[in-house]
N, C-alpha and C positions, 0 to 999 in steps of 0.2 A: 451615021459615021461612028457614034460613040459605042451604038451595039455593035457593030462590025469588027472596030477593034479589037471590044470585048470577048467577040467569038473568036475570033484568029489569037488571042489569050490565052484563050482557056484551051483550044484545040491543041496549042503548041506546048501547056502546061501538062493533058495527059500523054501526048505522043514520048513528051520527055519522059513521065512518069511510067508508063506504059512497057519502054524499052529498058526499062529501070527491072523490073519485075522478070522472075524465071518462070518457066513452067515447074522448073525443079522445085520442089519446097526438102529438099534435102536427099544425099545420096550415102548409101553405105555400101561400106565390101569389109566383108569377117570373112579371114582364112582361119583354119580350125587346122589341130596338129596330124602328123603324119605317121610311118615309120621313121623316123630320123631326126635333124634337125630343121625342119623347115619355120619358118618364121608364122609364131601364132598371134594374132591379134582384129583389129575391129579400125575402121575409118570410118568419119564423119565427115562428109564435104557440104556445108549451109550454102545458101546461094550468097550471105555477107562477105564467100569466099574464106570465113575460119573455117578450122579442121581442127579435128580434136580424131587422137590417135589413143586408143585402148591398147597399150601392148603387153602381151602375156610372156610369150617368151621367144628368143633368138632372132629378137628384133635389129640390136646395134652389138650383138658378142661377134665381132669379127674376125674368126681363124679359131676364138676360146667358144667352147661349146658347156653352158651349162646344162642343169638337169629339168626335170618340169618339177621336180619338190621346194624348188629354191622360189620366192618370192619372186611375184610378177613384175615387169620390169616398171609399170606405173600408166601414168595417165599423161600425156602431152596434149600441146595443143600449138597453133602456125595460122597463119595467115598467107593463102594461094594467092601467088601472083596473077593481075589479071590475064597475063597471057596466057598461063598455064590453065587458069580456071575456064575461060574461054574456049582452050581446046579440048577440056573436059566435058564442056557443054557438047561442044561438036560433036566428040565423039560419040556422046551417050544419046543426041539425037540422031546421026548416023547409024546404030546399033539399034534403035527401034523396038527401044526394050518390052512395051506392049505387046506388041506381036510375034515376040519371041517364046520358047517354052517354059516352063516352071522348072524343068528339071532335067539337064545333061549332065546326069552321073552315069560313070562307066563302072559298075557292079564289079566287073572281072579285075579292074587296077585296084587289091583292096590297100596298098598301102601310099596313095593321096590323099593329099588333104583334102578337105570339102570345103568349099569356099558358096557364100551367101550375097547377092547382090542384090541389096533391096534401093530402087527407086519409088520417091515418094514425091509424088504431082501435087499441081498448087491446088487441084481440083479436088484432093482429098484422098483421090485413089492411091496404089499402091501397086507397085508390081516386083516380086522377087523369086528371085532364081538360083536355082541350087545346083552346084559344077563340081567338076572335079576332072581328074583328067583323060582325057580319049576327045571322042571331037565335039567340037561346038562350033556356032555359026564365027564365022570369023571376025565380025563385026562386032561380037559379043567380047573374043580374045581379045583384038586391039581396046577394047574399053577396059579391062580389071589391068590388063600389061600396065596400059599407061593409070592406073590409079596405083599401083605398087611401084612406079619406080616417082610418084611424086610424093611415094612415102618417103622413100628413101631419099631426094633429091632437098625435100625442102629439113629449112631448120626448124627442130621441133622445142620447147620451152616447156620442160617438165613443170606440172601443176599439181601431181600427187603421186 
């Protein structure tokens, strides 16, 4: 009885532990500059749910448009709500980013930006994808849309 216990313990111990753990061992999306002002910078989304936001320029100038000679706007950093970070996961395992291509750049639109989606698995592997604008899978679109408006959406606590 006292080993049976002990196994209904220990089983209940890693299934908590288990569900605890991502596949994600970290998510990134870099938009790079355009012709105009389009907003340049880098995300980080850890599975602890921090985020730490790299932004270079015309990240929070809203309506005032600076230049790119002027100092980059800094380094932030936020903690994703679980619900948000949740539909993050969804999405990004909905999007099936393995089996997707490396590369949906449209050559002909030369004045978008490039934007870089790197998923990194707890398995060690890596998968990143290089976009910009014309078509991509759409499942691929609903995953950057919603990591750009939880840039915007969450509050961020400059750290440099």
């Amino acid at each position: 009885m006292k080993y049976l216990l002990s196994l209904l313990v220990l089983i209940g111990l890693t299934s908590c532990n288990s569900s605890q753990t991502s596949k994600y061992s970290k998510i990134e999306y870099e938009v790079g500059p355009c012709f105009g002002f389009c907003p340049i910078y880098k995300i980080i989304i850890n599975p602890d749910r921090t985020a730490i936001l790299e932004a270079e320029h015309y990240n929070f100038s809203e309506g005032e448009r600076g230049q790119l000679d002027t100092p980059r706007e800094g380094t932030f950093k936020s903690i994703i709500s679980k619900e948000d970070f949740e539909k993050l996961i969804a999405l990004t395992d909905a999007a099936d980013v393995k089996t997707l291509n490396d590369n949906y750049e449209d050559k002909r639109i030369m004045d978008a930006s490039k934007s870089y989606l790197r998923v990194y698995f707890s398995d060690g592997s890596k998968k990143e994808i290089k976009f910009s604008a014309g078509e991509k899978p759409e499942k691929l679109t609903a995953l950057y849309k919603y990591i750009s408006e939880l840039k915007q959406n969450i509050k961020w606590e400059k750290v440099n």
